[in-house]
N, C-alpha and C positions, 0 to 999 in steps of 0.2 A: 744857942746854936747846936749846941753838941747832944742835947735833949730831944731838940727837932731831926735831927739824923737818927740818934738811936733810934727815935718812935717811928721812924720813915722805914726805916730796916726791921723792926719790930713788925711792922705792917706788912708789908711784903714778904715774910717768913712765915706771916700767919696765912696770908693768900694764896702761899705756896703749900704749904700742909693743906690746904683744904683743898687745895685743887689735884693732890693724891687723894686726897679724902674721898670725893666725891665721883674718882673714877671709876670706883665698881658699881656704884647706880646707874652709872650711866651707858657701863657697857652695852653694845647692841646684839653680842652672840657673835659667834662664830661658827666655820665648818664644824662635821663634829668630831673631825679628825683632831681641830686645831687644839695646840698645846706649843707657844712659844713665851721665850720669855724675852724682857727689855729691858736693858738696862737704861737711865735716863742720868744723865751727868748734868747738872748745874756747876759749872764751872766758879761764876761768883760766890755760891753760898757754901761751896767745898763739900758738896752732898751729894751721892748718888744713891737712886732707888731704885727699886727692882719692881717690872711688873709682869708678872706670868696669866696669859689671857689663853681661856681653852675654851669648851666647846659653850658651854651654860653660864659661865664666873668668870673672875678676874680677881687678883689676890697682889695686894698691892704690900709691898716691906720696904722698910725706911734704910735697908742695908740687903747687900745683894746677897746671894746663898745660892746662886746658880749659877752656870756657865750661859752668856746671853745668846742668842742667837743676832741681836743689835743692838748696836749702842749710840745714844741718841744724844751728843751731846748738845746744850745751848746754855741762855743764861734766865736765873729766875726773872727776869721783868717779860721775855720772849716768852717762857714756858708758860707764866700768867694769861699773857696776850693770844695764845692758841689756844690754852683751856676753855677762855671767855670766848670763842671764836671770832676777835678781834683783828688774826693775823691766821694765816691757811701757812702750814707747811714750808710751802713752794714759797711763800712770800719771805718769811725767817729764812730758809736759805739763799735766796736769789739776793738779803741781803748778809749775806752772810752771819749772820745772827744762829746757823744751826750745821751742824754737822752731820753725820749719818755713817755706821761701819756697819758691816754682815749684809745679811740679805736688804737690798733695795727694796723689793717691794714689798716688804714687810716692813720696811721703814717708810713707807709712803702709806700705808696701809693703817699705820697705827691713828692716823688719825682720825680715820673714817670709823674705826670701832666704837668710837664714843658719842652721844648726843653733846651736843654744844648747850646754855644755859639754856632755856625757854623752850626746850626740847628742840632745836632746832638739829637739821639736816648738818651733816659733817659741808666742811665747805670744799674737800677735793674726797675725789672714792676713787678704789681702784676695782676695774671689770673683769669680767670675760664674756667675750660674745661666741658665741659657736657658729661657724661658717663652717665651707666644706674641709678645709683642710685640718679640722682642730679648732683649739682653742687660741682667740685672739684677745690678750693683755692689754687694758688704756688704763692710762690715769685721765680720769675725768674734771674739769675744773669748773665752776661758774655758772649761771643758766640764764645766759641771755638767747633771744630768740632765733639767733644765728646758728650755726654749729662749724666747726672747725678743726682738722683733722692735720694733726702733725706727725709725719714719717719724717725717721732716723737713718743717718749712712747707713754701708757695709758695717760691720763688725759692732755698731755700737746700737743704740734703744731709746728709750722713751727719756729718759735722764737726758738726753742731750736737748731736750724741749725745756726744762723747768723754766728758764730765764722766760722767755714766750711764754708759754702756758698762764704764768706769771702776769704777763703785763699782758692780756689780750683776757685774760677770767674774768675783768671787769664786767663787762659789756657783750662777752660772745658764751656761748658753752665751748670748753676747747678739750678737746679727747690728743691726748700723744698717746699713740698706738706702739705697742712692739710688733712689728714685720715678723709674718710665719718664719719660722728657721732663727729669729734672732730673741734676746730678749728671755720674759717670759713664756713668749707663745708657744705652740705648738712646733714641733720641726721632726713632721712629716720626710721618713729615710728617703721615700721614692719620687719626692716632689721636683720639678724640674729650675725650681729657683728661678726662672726670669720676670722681666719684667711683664710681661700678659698674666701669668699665673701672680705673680705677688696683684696685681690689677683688679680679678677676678675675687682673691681675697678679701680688697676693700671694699668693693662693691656690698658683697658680701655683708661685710661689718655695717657697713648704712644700712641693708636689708635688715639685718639682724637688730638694729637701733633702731629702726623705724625712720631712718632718716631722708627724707626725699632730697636733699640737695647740701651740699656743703663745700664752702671753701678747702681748698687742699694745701698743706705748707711742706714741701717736703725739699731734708738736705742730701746730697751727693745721690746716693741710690734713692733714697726714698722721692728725689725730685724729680728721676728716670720714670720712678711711678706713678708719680702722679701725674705725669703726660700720659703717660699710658693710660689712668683712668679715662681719662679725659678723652682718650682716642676711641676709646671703649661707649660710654654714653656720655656726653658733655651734656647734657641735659640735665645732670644732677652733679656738676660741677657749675658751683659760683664763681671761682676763680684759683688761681693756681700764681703760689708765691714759690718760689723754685732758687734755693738757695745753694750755689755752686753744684748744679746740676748734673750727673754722669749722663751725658749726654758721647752719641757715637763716636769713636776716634776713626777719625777718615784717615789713619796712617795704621795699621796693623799687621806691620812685620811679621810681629808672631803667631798669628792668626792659625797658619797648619801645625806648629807644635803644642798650643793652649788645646787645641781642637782634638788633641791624641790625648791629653791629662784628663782622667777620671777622679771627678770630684771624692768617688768612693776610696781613694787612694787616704783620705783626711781621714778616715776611721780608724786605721792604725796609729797607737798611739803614739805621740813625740814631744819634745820636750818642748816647755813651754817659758822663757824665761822672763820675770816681770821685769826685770832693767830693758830688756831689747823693745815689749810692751811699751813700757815709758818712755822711753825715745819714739815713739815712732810718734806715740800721741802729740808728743808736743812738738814735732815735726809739723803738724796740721797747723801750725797756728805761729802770723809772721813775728808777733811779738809775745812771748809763752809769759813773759812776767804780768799779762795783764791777768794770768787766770786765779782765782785763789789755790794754792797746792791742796787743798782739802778737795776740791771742788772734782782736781785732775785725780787725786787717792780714787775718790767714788766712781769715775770712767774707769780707770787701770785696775781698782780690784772687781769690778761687776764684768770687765770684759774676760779677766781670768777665768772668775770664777765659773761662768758661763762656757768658754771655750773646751775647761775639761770634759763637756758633755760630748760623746761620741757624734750624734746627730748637730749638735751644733758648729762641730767643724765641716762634717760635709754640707751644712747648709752654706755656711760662709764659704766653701772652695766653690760650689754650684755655683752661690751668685758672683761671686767676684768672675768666676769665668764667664758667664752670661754678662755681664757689662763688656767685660772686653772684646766678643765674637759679637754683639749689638751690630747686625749690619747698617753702614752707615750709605751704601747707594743703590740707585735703582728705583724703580717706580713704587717698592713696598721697604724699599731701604729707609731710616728714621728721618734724616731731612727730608725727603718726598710727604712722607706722613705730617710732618709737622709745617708746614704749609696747609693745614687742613686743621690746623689747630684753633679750636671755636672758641671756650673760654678767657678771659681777660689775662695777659700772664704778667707778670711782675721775674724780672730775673734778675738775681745779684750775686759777681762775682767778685773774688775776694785778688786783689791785685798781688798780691805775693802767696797765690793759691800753688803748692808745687804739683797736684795732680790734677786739678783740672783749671788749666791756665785761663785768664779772660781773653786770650785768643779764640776761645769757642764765641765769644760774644757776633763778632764778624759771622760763624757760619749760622747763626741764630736771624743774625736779622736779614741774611740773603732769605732765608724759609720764612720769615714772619716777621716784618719790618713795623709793624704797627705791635709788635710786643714791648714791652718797656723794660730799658736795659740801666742798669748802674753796678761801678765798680766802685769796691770801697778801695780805697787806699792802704797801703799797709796792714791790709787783711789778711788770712791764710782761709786754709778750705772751707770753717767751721763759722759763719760768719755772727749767727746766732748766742754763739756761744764766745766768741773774742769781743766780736762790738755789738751788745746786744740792743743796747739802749737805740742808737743808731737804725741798726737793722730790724728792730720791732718796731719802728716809728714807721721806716716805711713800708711794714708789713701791714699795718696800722690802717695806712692811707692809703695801701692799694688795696685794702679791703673794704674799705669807707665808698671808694671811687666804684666801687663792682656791687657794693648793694644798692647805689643810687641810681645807675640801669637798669632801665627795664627787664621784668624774667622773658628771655627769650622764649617763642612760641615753641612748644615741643614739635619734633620734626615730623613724626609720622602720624596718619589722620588717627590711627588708635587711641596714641598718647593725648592727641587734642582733644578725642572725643572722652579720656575717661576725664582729663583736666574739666572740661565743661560740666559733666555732670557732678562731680566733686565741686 
């Protein structure tokens, strides 16, 4: 018995040497700016390795000799399982199987630098697509014939999709985008941050993708957006899953003093404390012990990290102040609009949501009564992320239910006439 272990352990030490081994053949090249290095911790085998990837090469050492710019912990049977492209990424962490410190998307990234065995395609990449504003950041997953497009709250990115991304890369392609102003993307000083312009963005991204139509997933703000697509051309909207959605506050006391604060005020520098950070995150969420703490590490150090940047404070004061001045009445105020809302919508609110309470549910279905509503129970804002499993089932099946519909006729004789000839 003790024979058959050693040679089990023997085996798998050998799999793992060769699966350093074999990552400089396999590199695909980088910018040719690039020059980073990773560190990689197998936690089981008590080994870390160093791997520094630049513009032509990749130079792999069985002990580290640099200062990393990431550190990628997991364990040898997982590191095996992603060599062999057996397991993506997202999958090792979604079960907890892999951790990640430094730059995100350079830890999302490293996987894509390599061929998998049989020369096969990385199984998640990370983009940039060029729209008018700059440069817009996805992690890519999957390549089923569907496409699906995941926005993130205020303040946080595409990391808040892994869980999703995750469980929907089976069967769909699923892009989680970083929002202009947040994230990796671009954040354009003079941009007006609302929801038409972040709107104009996505569109944007489908042009630039070649994508004629896609499902849209978006949480708090990013859900604000995705109505707004919608209000924009819902003709290239399949359906819209809207996960505790910043939708208009029809009470706005503060309305005349938000309306005198100048976003540009966030460019002066101020202090940034990651305890007051970390509370506020796990404010979002009605029961925080369901998160893994590594999980909540990689939100709290990427939004730090992030926020020191001059322009990404004013992007985050822009929008947050644009959610809150959202006019909520009138003939072009957002309920009026959303009664006019064409694609299928799925909305799920989190019952111990402390910013946006399921009391919007009520002004939801006065405007669109044939939308489909559920509250999870003992949920907080982020519902994606506390009850995923839950919340991507029926993200699942509200997107099952929207491609079994017929594609609605495009509305103007143009669009009919290029659809016919096409």
């Amino acid at each position: 018995m003790q024979a058959a272990t050693a040679s089990l352990r023997d085996e798998r030490a050998r799999r793992v040497r060769r699966a350093f081994a074999e990552l400089a053949d396999r590199y695909r090249g980088g910018p040719a700016d690039a020059d980073h290095t990773f560190q990689i911790r197998l936690g089981d085998a008590g080994r870390t390795w160093e791997v520094r990837t630049c513009a032509d090469r990749c130079e792999v050492r069985p002990s580290p000799t640099r200062e990393p710019d990431v550190v990628i912990g997991t364990d040898a049977a997982t590191w095996i399982a992603l060599r062999e492209g057996r397991m993506s990424g997202l999958d090792a962490f979604s079960q907890r199987r892999l951790y990640a410190r430094g730059d995100l998307d350079l830890a999302l990234g490293f996987e894509a630098m390599f061929r998998l065995p049989g020369d096969r395609d990385p199984l998640l990449r990370i983009t940039d697509a060029e729209v008018g504003c700059g440069r817009v950041r996805s992690l890519i997953a999957g390549d089923g014939p569907e496409h699906v497009i995941c926005m993130h709250g205020l303040g946080s990115n595409k990391s808040s999709f892994f869980e999703t991304v995750a469980a929907l890369a089976g069967d769909h392609t699923v892009h989680a985008i970083d929002l202009p102003g947040f994230g990796s993307s671009a954040k354009p000083a003079r941009a007006p941050y609302d929801a038409e312009w972040f709107a104009t963005a996505v569109l944007e991204y489908l042009e630039a993708n070649a994508l004629e139509r896609a499902h849209l997933i978006g949480n708090s703000m990013g859900g604000r957006v995705a109505i707004e697509v919608a209000f924009a051309d819902a003709d290239r909207v399949a359906s819209l899953s809207l996960l505790s959605p910043s939708l208009a506050f029809r009470r706005r006391q503060l309305a005349p003093l938000v309306r005198l604060l100048r976003p540009e005020l966030a460019a002066i520098p101020h202090p940034l404390r990651e305890a007051i950070v970390r509370g506020q995150f796990w404010d979002l969420f009605a029961q925080p012990e369901r998160l893994d703490p590594a999980a909540a590490d990689v939100a709290v150090d990427e939004f730090c990290r992030i926020y020191r940047s001059r322009a990404a404070r004013v992007a985050f004061f822009a929008a947050a102040r644009n959610l809150y001045l959202d006019e909520p009445h009138g003939k072009r105020g957002f309920y009026a609009r959303l009664r006019t809302l064409e694609p299928p919508a799925l909305f799920i609110w989190g019952e111990a949501d402390r910013l946006i309470p399921p009391a919007f549910a009520r002004h939801v279905h006065a405007a669109l009564p044939r939308a489909k509503q559920v509250v999870l129970e003992d949920c907080g804002h982020v519902p994606q992320v506390e009850l995923p499993e839950r919340t991507n089932g029926l993200i699942r099946e509200h997107l099952a239910e929207a491609a079994a519909v017929a594609e609605p006729e495009p509305r103007s004789a143009l669009a009919r006439a290029l659809r016919r000839a096409v």
